[in-house]
LUMTORMI-205192 format. One line per 10 residues: number of its first residue (from 1); for each residue x, y, z of N, C-alpha, C. Coordinates in steps of 0.05 Angstrom, whole numbers, plus 5000, padded with zeros to 4 digits. Layout:
N
NUM	X/Y/Z/X/Y/Z/X/Y/Z  ...
***
This chain:
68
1	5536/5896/8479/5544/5869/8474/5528/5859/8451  5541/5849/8427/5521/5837/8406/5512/5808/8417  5501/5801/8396/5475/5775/8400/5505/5754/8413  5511/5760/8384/5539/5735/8386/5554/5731/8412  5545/5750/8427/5582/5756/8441/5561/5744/8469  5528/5752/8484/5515/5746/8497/5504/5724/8502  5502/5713/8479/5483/5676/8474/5501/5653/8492  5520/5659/8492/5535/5638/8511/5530/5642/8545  5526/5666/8551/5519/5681/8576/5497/5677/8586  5483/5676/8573/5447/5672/8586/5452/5656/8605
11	5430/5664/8622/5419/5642/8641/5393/5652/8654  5380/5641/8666/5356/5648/8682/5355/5669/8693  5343/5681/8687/5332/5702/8714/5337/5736/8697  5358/5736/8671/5373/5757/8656/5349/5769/8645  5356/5790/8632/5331/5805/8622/5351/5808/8593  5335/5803/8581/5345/5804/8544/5326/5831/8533  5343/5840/8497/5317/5843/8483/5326/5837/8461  5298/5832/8453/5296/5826/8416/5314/5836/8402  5336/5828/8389/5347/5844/8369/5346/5839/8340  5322/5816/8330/5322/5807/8309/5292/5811/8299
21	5280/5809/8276/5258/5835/8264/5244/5803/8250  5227/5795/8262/5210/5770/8243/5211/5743/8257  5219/5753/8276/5217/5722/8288/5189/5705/8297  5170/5728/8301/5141/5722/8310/5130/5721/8297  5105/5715/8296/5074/5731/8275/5074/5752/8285  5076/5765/8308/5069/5793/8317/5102/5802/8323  5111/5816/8304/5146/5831/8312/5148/5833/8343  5164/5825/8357/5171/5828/8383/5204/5844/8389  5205/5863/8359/5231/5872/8358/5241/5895/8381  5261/5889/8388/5264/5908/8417/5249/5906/8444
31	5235/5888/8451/5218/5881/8464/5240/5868/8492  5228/5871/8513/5250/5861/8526/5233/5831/8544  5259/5808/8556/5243/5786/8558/5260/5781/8577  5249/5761/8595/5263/5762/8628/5262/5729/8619  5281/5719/8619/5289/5690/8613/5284/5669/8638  5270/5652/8632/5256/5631/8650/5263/5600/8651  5278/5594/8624/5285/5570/8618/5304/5563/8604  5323/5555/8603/5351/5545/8586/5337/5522/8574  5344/5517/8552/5339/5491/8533/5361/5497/8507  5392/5504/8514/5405/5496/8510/5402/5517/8480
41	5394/5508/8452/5392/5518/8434/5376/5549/8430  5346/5542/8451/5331/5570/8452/5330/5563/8478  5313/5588/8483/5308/5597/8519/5275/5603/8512  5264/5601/8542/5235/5609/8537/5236/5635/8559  5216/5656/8557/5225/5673/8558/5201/5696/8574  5194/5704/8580/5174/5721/8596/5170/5748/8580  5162/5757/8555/5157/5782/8538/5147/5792/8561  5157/5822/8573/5145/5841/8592/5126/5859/8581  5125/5864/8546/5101/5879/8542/5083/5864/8532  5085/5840/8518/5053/5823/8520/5046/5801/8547
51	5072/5807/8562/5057/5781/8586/5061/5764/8575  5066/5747/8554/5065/5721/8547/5091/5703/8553  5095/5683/8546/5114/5661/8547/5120/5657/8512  5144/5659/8507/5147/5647/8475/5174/5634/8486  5179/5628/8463/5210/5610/8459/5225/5631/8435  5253/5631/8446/5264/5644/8429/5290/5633/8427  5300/5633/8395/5328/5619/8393/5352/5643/8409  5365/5636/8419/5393/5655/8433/5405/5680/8415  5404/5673/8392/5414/5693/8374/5404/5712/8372  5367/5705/8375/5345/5731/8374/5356/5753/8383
61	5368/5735/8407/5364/5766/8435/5403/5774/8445  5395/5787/8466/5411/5805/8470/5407/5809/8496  5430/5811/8520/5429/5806/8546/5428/5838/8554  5417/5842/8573/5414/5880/8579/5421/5885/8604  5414/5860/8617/5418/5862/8653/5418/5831/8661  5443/5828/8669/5437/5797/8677/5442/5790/8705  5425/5767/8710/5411/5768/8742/5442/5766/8757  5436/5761/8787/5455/5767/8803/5461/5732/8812
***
């Protein structure tokens, strides 16, 4: 599924990944992120390999498994 075709789909609980190269100070390209918050334009997002919380615009990413 491209960015395009997934961004409407999100919702809580889905597991995304990065498909876009510069979005951070630290590349989070391919990285996968378990989505925590809808805010409509971006989502905030649970990065599983730094542990952190960022915000990411919808287009970044890319849906891989979405919750039940």
């Amino acid at each position: 599924m491209s960015p395009a075709q997934g961004e409407g789909n999100m919702k809580v609980g889905d597991l995304c990944r990065v498909v876009m190269m510069g979005t951070h100070t630290t590349c989070q390209f391919h990285h996968l992120v378990l989505i925590i918050k809808d805010m409509h334009t971006h989502i905030e997002g649970l990065n599983t390999i730094t542990g952190k919380f960022h915000h990411y615009r919808k287009e970044e990413l890319e849906v891989i498994n979405e919750s039940r």
